[in-house]
C-alpha positions in Angstrom: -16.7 9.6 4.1 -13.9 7.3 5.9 -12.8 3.5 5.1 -12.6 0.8 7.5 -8.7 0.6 7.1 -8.8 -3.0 8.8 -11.0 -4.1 5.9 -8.8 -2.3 3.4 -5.8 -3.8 4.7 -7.4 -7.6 4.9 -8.5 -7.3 1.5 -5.3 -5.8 -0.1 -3.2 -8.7 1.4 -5.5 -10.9 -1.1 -4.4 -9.3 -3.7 -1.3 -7.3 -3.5 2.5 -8.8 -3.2 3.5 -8.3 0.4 7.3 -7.7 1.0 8.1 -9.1 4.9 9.8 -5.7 5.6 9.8 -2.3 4.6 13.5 -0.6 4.0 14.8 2.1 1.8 13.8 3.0 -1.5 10.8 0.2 -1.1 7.3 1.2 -3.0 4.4 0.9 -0.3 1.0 1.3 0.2 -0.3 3.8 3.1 -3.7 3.2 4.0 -5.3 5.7 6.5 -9.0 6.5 7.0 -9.0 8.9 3.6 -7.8 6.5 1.4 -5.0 4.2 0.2 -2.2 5.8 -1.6 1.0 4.8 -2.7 4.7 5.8 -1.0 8.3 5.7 -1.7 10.1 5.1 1.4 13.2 7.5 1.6 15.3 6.6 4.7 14.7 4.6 7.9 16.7 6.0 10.8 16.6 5.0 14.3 14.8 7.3 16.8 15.7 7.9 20.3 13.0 5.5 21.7 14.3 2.1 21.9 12.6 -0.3 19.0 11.3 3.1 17.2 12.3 4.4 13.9 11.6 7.4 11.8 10.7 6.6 7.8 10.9 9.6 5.9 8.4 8.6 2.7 7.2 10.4 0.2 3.1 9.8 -0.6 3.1 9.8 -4.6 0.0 11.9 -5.4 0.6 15.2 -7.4 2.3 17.3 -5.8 3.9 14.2 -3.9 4.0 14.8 0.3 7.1 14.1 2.0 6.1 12.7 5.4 8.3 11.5 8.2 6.0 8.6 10.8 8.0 7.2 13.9 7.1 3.8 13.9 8.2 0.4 15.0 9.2 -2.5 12.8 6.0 -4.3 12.8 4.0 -1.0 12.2 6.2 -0.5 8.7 5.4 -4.0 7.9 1.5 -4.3 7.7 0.8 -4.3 11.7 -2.1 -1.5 12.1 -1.5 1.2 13.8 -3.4 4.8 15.0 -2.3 8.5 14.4 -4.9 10.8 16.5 -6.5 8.1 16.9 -7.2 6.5 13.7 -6.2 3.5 12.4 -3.2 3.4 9.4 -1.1 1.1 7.9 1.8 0.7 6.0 2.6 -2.5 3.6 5.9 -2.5 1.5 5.0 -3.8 -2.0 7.3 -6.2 -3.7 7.0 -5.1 -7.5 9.6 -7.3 -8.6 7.3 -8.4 -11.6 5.9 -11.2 -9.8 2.9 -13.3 -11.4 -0.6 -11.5 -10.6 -2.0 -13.5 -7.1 -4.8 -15.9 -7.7 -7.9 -14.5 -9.0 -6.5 -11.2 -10.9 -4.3 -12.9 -14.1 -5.1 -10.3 -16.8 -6.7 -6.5 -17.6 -8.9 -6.8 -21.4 -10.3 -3.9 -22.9 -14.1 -3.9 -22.3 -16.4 -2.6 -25.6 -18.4 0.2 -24.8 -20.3 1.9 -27.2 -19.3 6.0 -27.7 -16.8 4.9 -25.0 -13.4 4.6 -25.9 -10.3 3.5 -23.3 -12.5 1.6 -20.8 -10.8 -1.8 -18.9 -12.1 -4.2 -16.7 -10.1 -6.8 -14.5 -11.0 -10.2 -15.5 -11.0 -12.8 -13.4 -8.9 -16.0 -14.1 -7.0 -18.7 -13.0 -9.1 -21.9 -11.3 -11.7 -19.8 -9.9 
């Protein structure tokens, strides 16, 4: 079964800390109709086609995927986009130990009984 990656993508702005541009070494998030994974961008290089540029990332799933997309700016900054016609997107993440965004402040352990290591998000802040 395939996501709606526009849905994905709206919600994960509400939740996620969105770098305005992607560049080298950046973590990001690479949502395409099978899922949302995270990527480590290895290199940005300009392509032949004026305003295009090759990012060489690597998807970090076990074994990670080196991939290599030629996009344009906006397309490596959150803009969707299609391969074979379906929609992707790329978001750079800042993980720069920012404050959770609104709404997600803390993870608690939840008690289970004969369960042990289950967490639930709790929802804090004014809301």
């Amino acid at each position: 079964m395939f996501m709606d990656v526009a849905k994905v993508l709206q919600a994960v702005r509400g939740y996620m800390h969105i770098k305005p541009a992607t560049a080298p070494g950046d973590i990001i998030l690479v949502g395409m109709p099978s899922g949302v994974f995270y990527g480590l961008v290895d290199s940005i290089e300009p392509d032949h086609k004026k305003n295009w540029y090759e990012m060489k990332f690597k998807l970090l799933i076990l074994p990670p995927l080196e991939l290599s997309w030629k996009l344009r700016i906006p397309q490596m900054s959150g803009e969707l986009f299609t391969i074979n016609s379906e929609q992707h997107f790329v978001l750079p993440i800042d993980m720069r130990g920012a404050a959770a965004p609104d709404g997600i402040n803390e993870i608690q352990e939840e008690p289970a009984k004969n369960a042990r290591g289950k967490f639930a998000l709790v929802k804090g802040g004014s809301g």
